[in-house]
C-alpha positions as CSV (number, residue, x, y, z in Angstrom):
1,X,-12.5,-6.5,17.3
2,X,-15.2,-4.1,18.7
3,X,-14.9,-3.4,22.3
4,X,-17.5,-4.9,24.2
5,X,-20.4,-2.5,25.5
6,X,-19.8,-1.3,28.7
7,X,-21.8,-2.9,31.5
8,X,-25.0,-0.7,33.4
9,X,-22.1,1.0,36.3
10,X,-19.2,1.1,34.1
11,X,-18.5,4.8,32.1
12,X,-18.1,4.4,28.3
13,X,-14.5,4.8,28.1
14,X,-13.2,8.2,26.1
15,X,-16.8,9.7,26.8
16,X,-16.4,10.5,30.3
17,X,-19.5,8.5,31.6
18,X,-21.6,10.5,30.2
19,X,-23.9,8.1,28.2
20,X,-24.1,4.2,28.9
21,X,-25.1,3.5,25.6
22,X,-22.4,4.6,22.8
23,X,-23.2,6.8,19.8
24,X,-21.1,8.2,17.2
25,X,-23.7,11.4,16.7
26,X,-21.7,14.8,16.0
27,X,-18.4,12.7,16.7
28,X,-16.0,13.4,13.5
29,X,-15.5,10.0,12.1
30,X,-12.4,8.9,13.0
31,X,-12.6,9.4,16.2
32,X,-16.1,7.7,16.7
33,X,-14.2,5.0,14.7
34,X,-11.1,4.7,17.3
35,X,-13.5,4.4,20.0
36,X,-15.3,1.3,18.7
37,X,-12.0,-0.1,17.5
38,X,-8.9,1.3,19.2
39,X,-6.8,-1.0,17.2
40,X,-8.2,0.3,14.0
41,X,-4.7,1.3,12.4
42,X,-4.8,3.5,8.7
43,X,-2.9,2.7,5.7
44,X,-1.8,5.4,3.4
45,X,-2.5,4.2,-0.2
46,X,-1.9,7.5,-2.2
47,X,-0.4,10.7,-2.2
48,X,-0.2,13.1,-5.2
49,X,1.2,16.7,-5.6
50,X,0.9,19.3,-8.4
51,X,0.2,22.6,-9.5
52,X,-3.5,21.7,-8.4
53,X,-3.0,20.7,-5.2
54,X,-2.7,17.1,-3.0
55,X,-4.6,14.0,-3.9
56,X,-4.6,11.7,-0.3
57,X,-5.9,8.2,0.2
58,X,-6.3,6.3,3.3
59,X,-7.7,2.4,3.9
60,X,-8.5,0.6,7.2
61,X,-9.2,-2.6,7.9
62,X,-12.0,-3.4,10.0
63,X,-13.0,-7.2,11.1
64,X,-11.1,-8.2,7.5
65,X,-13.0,-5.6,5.1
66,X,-10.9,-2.5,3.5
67,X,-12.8,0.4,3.6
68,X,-11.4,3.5,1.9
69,X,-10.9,7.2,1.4
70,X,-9.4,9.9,-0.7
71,X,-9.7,13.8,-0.4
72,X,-7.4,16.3,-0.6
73,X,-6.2,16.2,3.0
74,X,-4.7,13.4,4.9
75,X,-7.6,14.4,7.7
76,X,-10.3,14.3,4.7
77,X,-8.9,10.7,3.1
78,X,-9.3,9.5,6.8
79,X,-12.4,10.6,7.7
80,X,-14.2,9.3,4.6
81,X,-12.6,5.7,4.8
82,X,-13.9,5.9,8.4
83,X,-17.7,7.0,7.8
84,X,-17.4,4.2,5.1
85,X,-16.4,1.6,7.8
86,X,-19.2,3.0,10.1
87,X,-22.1,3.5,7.7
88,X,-20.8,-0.5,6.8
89,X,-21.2,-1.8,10.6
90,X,-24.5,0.2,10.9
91,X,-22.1,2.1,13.9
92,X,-25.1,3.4,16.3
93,X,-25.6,7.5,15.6
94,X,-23.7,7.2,12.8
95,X,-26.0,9.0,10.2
96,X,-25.9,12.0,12.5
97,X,-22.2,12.0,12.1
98,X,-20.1,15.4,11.9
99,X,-19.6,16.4,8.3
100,X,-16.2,16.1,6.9
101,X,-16.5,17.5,3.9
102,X,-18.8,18.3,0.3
103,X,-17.9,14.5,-1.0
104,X,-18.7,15.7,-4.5
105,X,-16.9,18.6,-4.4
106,X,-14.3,17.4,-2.9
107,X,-13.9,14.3,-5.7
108,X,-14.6,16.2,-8.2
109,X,-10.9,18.1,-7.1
110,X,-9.0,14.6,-6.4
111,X,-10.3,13.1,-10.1
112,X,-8.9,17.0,-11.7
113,X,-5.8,16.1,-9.6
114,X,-5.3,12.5,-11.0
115,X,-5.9,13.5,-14.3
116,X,-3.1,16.2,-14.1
117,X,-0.7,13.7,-13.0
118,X,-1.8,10.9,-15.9
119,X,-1.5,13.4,-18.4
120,X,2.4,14.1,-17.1
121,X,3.1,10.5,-16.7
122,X,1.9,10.2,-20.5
123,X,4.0,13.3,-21.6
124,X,6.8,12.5,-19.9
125,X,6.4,8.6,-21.6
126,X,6.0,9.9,-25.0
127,X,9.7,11.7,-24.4
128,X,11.4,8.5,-23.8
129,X,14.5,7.7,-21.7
130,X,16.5,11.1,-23.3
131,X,16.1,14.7,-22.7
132,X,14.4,15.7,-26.3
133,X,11.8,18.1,-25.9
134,X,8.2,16.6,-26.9
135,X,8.1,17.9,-30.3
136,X,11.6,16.4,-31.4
137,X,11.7,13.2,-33.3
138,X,13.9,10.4,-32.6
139,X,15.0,8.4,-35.5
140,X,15.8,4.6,-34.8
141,X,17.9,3.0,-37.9
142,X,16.1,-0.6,-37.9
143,X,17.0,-3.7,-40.2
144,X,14.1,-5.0,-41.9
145,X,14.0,-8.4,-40.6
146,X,12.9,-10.7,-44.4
147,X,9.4,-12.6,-44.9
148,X,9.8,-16.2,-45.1
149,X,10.5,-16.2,-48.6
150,X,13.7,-14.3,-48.3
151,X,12.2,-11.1,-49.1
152,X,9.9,-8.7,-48.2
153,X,9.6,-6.7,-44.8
154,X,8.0,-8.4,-41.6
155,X,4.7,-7.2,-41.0
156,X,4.2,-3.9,-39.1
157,X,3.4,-3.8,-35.3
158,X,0.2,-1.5,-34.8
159,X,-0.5,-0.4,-31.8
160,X,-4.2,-1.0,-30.6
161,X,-6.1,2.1,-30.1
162,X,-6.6,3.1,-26.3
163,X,-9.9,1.7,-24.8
164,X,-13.4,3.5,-25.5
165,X,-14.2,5.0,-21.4
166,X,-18.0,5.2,-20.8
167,X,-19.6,3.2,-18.4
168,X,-18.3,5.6,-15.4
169,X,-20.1,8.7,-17.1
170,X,-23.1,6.9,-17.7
171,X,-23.3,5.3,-14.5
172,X,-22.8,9.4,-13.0
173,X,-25.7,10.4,-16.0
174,X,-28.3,8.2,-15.1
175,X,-27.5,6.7,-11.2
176,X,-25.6,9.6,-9.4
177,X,-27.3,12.7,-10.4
178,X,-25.8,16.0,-11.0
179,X,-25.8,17.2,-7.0
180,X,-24.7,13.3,-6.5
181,X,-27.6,12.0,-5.4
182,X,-26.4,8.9,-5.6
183,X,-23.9,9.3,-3.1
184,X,-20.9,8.1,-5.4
185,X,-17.5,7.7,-3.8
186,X,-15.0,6.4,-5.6
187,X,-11.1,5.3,-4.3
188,X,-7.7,3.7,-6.0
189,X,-5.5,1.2,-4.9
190,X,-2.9,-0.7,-6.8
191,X,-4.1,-4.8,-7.1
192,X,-0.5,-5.6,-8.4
193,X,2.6,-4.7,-9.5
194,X,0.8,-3.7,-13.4
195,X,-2.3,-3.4,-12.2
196,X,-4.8,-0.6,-10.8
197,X,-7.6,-1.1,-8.7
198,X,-10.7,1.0,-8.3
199,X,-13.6,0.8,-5.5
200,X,-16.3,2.8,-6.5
201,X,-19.8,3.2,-3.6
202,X,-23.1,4.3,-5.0
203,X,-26.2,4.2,-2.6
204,X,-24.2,2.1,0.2
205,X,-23.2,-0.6,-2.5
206,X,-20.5,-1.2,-3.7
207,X,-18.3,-2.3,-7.3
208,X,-14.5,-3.6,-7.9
209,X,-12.9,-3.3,-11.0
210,X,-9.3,-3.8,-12.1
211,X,-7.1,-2.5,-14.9
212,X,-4.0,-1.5,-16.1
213,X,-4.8,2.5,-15.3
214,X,-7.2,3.8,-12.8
215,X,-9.5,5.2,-15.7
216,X,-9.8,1.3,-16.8
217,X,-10.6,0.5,-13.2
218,X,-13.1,2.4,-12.4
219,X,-14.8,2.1,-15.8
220,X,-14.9,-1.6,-14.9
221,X,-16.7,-1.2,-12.0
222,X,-19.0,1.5,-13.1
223,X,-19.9,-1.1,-15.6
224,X,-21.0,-3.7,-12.7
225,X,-22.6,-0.8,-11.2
226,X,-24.8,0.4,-14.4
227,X,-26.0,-3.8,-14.4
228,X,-26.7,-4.0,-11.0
229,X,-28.9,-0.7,-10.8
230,X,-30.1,-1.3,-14.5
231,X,-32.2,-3.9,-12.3
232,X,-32.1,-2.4,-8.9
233,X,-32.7,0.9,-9.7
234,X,-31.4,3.4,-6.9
235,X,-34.0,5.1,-4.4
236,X,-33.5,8.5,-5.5
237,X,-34.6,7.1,-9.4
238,X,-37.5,5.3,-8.1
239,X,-38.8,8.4,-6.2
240,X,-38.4,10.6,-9.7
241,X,-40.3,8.1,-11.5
242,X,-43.0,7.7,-9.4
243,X,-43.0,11.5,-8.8
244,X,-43.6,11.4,-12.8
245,X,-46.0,8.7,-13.3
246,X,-48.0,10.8,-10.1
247,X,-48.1,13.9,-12.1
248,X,-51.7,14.9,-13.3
249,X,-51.8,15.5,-17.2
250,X,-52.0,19.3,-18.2
């Protein structure tokens, strides 16, 4: 829970007395987050490593709400889990916050990161259990289980093709804007044991979505994002338009 405020003779405590009335302005936001909730305890929920770097992801829990974080630093994953717990609680100062970092720039790095490592996961599926390079073929002798009429072949298995992915680049096309105007921030957590979860913010709201990878996730909830702001469209959008519609005829 929040510490109370302190009363008109006490000092506000970690800011040697030197306002009675707390703000977070030009804190970083962890620690503007430790003095509100001391208790406030973060969770590791990713870690990646490859030739492109380190993918980090933090949560913490605040009054029973998850708020989370990714970058590519454990000090980055922190602080943006905790500006997303203080821009959440409305923390006072908090818009005048320290920066921690380019947030597009720096997902744009963690998403190239995750993609690396999806792409060896894939790869190092498609080789199987043995040590046969990815162009060797493996040849499985198989009996032909018979039809029901005694003969014949069973029918052929066919995998299903993998899923079409295009609410998420949508949802950046015509709600996020190319200098992410939209403020898009986007984490990963696993929901189960198969399962992937994906928490994507645009414009302070935010969208869940679940699936068996975290590119299924997230196009999930970019989907409930694109509905939502297909009727709610985000401030940014309505300022373009009516920039637009204001525009005298040449």
């Amino acid at each position: 829970a929040p510490r109370p405020a302190p009363g008109p003779s006490e000092p506000e405590a970690g800011n040697d007395g030197e306002d009675e009335n707390f703000s977070c302005s030009r804190m970083g936001p962890v620690k503007a987050l430790l003095i509100l909730y001391p208790d406030a305890d973060f969770q590791q929920t990713l870690l990646i490593q490859n030739q492109l770097g380190h993918a980090h992801g933090y949560q913490v829990n605040i009054d029973g709400k998850d708020f989370y974080g990714e970058g590519t630093t454990a000090r980055i994953a922190k602080g943006l889990a905790a500006l997303d717990a203080l821009t959440y609680i409305k923390a006072p100062g908090c818009e005048d916050l320290a920066k921690v970092c380019d947030v597009y720039s720096e997902m744009k790095k963690v998403e190239a990161i995750k993609e690396l490592q999806e792409q060896k996961a894939e790869e190092q599926k498609a080789k199987g259990p043995g040590k046969r390079g990815p162009g060797a073929k493996k040849f499985n002798r198989q009996s032909v289980p018979k039809g029901p009429g005694g003969s014949g072949g069973a029918p052929v298995n066919i995998p299903p093709n993998p899923p079409i992915l295009v609410n998420f680049n949508l949802l950046r096309q015509k709600y996020v804007g190319e200098n992410n105007e939209g403020q898009l921030m986007q984490t990963f957590n696993p929901a189960t044991e198969k399962e992937r979860a994906c928490v994507l913010i645009v414009q302070g709201h935010v969208f869940k979505g679940h699936g068996p990878t975290d590119k299924v996730a997230r196009d999930k909830a970019a989907g409930e994002a694109i509905v939502f702001f297909e009727k709610n469209p985000p401030e940014f959008i309505r300022k373009m338009k009516d920039k637009t519609a204001n525009r005298e005829p040449v």
